[in-house]
C-alpha positions in Angstrom: 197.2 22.2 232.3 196.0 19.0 231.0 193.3 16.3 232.1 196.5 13.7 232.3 199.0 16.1 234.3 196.2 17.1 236.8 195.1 13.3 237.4 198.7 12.5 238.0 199.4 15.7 240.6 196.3 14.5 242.8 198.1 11.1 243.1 201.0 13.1 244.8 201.8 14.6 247.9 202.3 17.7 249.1 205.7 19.4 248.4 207.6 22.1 247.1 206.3 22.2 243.7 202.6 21.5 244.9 200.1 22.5 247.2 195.5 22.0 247.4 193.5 24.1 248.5 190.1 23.6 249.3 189.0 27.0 248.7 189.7 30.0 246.6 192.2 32.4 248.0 190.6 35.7 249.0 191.7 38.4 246.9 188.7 40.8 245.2 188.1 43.2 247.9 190.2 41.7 250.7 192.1 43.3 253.2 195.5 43.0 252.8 196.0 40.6 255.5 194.0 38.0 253.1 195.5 39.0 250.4 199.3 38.3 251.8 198.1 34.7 252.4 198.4 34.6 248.2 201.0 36.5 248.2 203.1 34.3 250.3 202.2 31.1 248.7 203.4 32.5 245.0 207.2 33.8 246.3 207.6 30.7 249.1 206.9 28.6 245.9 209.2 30.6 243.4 212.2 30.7 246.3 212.1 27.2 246.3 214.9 24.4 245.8 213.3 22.2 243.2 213.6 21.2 239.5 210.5 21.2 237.9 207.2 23.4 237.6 204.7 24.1 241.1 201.3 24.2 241.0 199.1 25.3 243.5 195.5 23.6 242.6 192.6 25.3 243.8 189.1 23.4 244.4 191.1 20.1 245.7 191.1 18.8 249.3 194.4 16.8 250.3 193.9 13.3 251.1 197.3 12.2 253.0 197.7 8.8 251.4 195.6 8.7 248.9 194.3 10.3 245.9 193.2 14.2 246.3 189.8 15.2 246.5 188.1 17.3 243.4 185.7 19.5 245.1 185.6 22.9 242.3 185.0 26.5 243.2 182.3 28.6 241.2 182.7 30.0 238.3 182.7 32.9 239.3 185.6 32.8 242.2 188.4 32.6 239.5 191.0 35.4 240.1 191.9 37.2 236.4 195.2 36.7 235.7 196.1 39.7 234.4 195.1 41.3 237.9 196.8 39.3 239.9 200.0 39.4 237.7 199.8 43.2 238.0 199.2 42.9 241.9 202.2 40.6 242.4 204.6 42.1 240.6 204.3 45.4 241.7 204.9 44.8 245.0 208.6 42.4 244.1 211.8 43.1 243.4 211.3 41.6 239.8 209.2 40.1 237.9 207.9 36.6 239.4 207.2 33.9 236.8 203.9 32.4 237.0 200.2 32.5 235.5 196.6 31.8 236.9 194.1 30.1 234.7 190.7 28.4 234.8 190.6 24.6 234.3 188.0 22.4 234.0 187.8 18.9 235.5 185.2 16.2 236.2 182.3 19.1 235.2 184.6 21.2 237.7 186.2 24.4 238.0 189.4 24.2 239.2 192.0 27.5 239.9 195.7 26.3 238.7 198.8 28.7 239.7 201.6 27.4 238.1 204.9 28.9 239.4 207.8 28.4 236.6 211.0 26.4 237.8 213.3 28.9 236.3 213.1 32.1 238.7 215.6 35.3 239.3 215.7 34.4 242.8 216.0 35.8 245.6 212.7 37.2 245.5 211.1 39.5 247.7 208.6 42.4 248.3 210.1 46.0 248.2 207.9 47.1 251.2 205.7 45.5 254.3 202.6 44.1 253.1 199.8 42.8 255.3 201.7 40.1 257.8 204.9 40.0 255.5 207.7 42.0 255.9 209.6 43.9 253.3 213.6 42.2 251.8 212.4 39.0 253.9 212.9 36.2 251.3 209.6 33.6 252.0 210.6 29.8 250.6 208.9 26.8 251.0 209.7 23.9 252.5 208.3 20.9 252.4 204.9 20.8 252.3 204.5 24.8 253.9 205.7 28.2 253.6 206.4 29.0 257.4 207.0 33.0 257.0 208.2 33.0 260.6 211.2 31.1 258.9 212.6 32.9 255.8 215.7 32.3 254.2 218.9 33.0 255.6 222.3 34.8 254.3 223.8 31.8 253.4 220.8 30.0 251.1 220.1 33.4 249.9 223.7 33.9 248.5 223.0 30.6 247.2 219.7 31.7 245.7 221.7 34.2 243.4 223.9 31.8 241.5 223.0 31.6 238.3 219.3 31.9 238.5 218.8 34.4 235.5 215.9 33.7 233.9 217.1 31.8 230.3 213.0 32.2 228.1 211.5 34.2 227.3 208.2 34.9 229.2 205.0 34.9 227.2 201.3 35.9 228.0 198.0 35.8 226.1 195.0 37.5 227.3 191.9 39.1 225.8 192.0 42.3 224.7 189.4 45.4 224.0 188.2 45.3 220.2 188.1 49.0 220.3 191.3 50.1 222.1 194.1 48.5 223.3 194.0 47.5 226.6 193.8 44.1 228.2 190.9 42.5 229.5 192.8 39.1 231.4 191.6 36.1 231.0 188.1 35.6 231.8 185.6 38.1 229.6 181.7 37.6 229.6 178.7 38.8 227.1 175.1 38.7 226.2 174.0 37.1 223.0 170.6 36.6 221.3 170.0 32.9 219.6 166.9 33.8 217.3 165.6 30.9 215.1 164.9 32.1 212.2 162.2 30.8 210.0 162.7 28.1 207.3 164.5 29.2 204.4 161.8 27.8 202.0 159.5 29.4 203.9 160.7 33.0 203.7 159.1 34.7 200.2 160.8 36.4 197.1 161.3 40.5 197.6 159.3 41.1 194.5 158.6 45.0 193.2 155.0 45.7 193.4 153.2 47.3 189.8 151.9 51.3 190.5 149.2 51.8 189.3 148.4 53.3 185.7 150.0 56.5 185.5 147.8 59.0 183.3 146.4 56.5 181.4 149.4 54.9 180.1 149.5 51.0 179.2 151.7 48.7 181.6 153.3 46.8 178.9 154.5 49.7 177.4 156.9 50.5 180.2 160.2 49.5 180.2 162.1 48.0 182.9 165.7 49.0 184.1 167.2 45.8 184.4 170.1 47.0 186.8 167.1 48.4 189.3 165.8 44.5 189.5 164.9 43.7 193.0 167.3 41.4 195.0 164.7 38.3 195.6 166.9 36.7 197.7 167.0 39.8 200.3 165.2 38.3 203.0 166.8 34.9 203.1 169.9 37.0 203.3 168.5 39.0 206.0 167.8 36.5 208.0 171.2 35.3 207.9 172.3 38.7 208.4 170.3 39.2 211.8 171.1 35.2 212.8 174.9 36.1 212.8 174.3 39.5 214.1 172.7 39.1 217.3 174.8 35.7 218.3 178.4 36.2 217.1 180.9 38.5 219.4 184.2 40.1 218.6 186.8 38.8 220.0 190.5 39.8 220.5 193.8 38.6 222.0 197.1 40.3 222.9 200.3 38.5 223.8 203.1 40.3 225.3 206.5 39.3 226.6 206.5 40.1 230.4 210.0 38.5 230.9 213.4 39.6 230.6 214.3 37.8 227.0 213.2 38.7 223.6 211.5 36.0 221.5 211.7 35.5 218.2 209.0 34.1 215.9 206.3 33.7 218.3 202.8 32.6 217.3 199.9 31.7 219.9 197.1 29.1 218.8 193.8 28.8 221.0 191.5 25.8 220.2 187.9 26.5 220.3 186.0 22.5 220.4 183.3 22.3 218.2 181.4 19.9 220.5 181.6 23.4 223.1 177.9 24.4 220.6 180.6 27.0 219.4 181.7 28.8 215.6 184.1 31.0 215.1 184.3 33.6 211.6 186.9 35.7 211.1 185.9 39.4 209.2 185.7 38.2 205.9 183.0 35.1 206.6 180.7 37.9 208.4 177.6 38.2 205.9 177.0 42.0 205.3 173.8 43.8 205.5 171.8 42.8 202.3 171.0 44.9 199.2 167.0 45.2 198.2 168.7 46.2 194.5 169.8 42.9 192.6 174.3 43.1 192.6 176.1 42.3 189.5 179.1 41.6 191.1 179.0 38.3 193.3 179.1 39.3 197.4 181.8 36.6 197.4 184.1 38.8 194.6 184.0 41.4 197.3 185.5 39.3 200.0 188.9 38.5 198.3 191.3 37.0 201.6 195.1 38.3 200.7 197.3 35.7 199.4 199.7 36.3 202.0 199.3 37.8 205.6 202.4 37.9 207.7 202.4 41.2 209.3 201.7 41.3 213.8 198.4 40.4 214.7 197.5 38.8 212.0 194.5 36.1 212.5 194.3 32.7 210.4 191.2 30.4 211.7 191.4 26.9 210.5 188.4 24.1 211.2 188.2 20.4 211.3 185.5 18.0 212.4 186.9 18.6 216.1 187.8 22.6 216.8 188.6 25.7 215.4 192.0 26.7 215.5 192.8 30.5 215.5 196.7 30.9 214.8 198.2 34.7 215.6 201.1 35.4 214.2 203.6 38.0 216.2 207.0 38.2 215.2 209.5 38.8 217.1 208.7 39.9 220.7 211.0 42.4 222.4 211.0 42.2 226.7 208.3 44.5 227.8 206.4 44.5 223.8 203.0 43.4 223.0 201.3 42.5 219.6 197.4 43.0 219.5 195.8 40.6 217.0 193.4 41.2 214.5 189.2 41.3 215.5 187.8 37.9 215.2 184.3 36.1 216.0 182.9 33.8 218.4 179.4 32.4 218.9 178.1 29.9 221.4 174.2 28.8 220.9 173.4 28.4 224.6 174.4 29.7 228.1 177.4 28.5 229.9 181.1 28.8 230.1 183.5 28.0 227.5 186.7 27.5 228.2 189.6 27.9 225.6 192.7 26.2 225.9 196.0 27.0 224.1 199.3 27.4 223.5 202.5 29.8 222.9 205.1 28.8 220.3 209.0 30.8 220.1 211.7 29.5 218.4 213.9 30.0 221.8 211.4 28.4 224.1 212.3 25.0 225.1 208.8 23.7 225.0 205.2 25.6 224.1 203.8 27.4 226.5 199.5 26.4 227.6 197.4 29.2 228.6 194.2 29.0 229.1 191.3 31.6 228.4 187.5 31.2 229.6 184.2 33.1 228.4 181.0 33.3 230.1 178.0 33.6 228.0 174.3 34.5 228.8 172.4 33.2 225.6 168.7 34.7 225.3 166.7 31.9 223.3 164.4 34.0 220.9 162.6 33.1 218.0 161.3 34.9 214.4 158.5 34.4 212.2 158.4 35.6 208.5 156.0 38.5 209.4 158.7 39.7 211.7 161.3 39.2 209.8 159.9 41.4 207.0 158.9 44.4 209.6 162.1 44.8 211.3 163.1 48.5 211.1 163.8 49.4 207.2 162.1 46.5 206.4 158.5 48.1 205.8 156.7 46.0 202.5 157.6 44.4 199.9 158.3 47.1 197.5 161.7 48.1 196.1 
């Protein structure tokens, strides 16, 4: 969804590619009865007669005549995508094409289900659920989805010409660094912004002279020049501990949930910079400092490889405006999903940020947008150089 496609839908009427709704369906912890009032929305809209995309835009009142009212929902009343995919489509015949996301509008949240034009129709569920009824095939008409009024033999029969799904049908959602399971599209996290003291401010580690052992004169000891302290250690620490306690892992999976393999797919998500968020990939993470002076520059140690092409792999490029993470896939078979690599994201204060992006294939027509929100809590700390220097392992000065 973008800012000029939703301003043009709430200059149109209701039909059968879109429908507002004022508030957000009820789904978490609903009875079933609410929950087929969704239900019956998503297959009246993908059983429909119509040539283009449907949205169903929620947080927007209907004003016959005129242009639609932007009224939001919290936050917190987004459905996950993932959830709803999996609720939907285990209850149909097969697979219906369509997505959930977040979208932001006029310092709004607005709910967007977009219902794909090309469907395997007929579609229907495989047993009762709430008020609908099992092999009943719901379609809208008009501006409603009447479910006293399914679809007959004839339009049904109709339904089933050539409606086989011709793209392939691509997904990105966050993943769990650790294993690999999905996470949908909405995540949250705590995060620590501690202001560290000035740099100038922050002293030399310096070794401290023992006293005279046995008599024996100071300048006559010699010193190991490759056991020199490292008196830049607690600048670096306090860069270490910045990043540390602000930057989250993040990672993404994509997976082809159609029917159509893809070939050469690569998502990109755009992160703004004027969103008060960075993003580092592995290699710009500082590691945790030496005390001993290293020979061998920290920045030798970090080589990137001149060429990464295998699944998963994450490239992160930055202009004035945004990051840009790029994951490359491969080819995708129907039912496969490539996990990317780990990558970082920080935000210096609280708030959501939402991530908008898109899905490129060599046989889809057009990219596809996806969109992708985090929820951070930021606590707002702050360091001094005495604090700095007694954090845990820390004790002194000496070497």
């Amino acid at each position: 969804m973008t800012d000029a496609l939703f301003e043009q839908l709430l200059y149109e009427e209701e039909s059968t590619t879109l429908d507002f709704k004022r508030e957000q369906y009820r789904f978490v912890k609903a009875s079933n009865e609410d929950k087929s009032e969704l239900l019956k929305d998503i297959l009246g809209f993908a059983n429909a007669w119509r040539r283009s995309e449907a949205y169903i835009l929620i947080g927007v009142e209907d004003v016959r005549g005129g242009r639609a009212n932007v009224v939001g929902i919290p936050a917190t009343d987004h459905l996950d995508d993932h959830s709803l995919q999996q609720f939907v489509n285990n209850l149909t015949n097969r697979p219906v094409r369509f997505h959930y996301e977040a979208f932001g509008f006029e310092s709004k949240q607005i709910g967007v289900v977009r219902i794909e034009e090309r469907q395997a129709r007929p579609l229907y569920l495989k047993s009762n659920y709430g008020k609908l009824k099992k092999t009943e095939v719901y379609v809208r008409r008009g501006s409603s989805t009447d479910p006293t009024k399914p679809a007959g033999p004839d339009e049904i029969a109709l339904m089933g010409q050539g409606s086989g799904p011709q793209d392939a049908e691509l997904v990105v959602e966050f993943a769990d660094v650790a294993r690999d399971d999905s996470l949908g599209t909405h995540v949250s996290w705590e995060a620590e912004f501690c202001e560290m003291p000035p740099m100038e401010t922050i002293p030399d580690l310096t070794r401290t002279m023992q006293r005279r052992p046995l008599g024996i004169d100071p300048s006559a000891i010699q010193f190991d020049p490759m056991n020199r302290p490292n008196e830049d250690y607690f600048r670096e620490l306090a860069n270490y501990e910045f990043v540390r306690r602000l930057f989250r892992p993040v990672r993404l999976v994509v997976k082809n949930v159609g029917q159509v393999a893809a070939s050469s797919v690569r998502a990109e998500l755009i992160v703004p910079t004027n969103a008060g968020a960075m993003v580092l990939d592995s290699l710009d993470l500082p590691d945790p400092p030496e005390r001993r002076a290293e020979f061998v520059s920290p920045a030798l140690k970090k080589i990137r490889p001149a060429f990464r092409r295998s699944p998963g792999d994450v490239t992160i490029d930055k202009n004035d405006d945004r990051f840009r993470v790029e994951i490359d896939c491969g080819g995708l078979q129907p039912g496969r999903r490539v996990w990317s690599d780990v990558f970082f994201i920080g935000k210096g204060a609280s708030g959501d940020l939402c991530l908008s992006g898109q899905v490129f294939a060599e046989n889809l027509p057009q990219p596809k947008d996806f969109t992708l929100l985090i929820s951070v809590n930021v606590n707002q700390t702050r360091m001094s150089v005495k604090e700095l220097k007694a954090l845990p392992g820390q004790a002194g000065t000496d070497d």
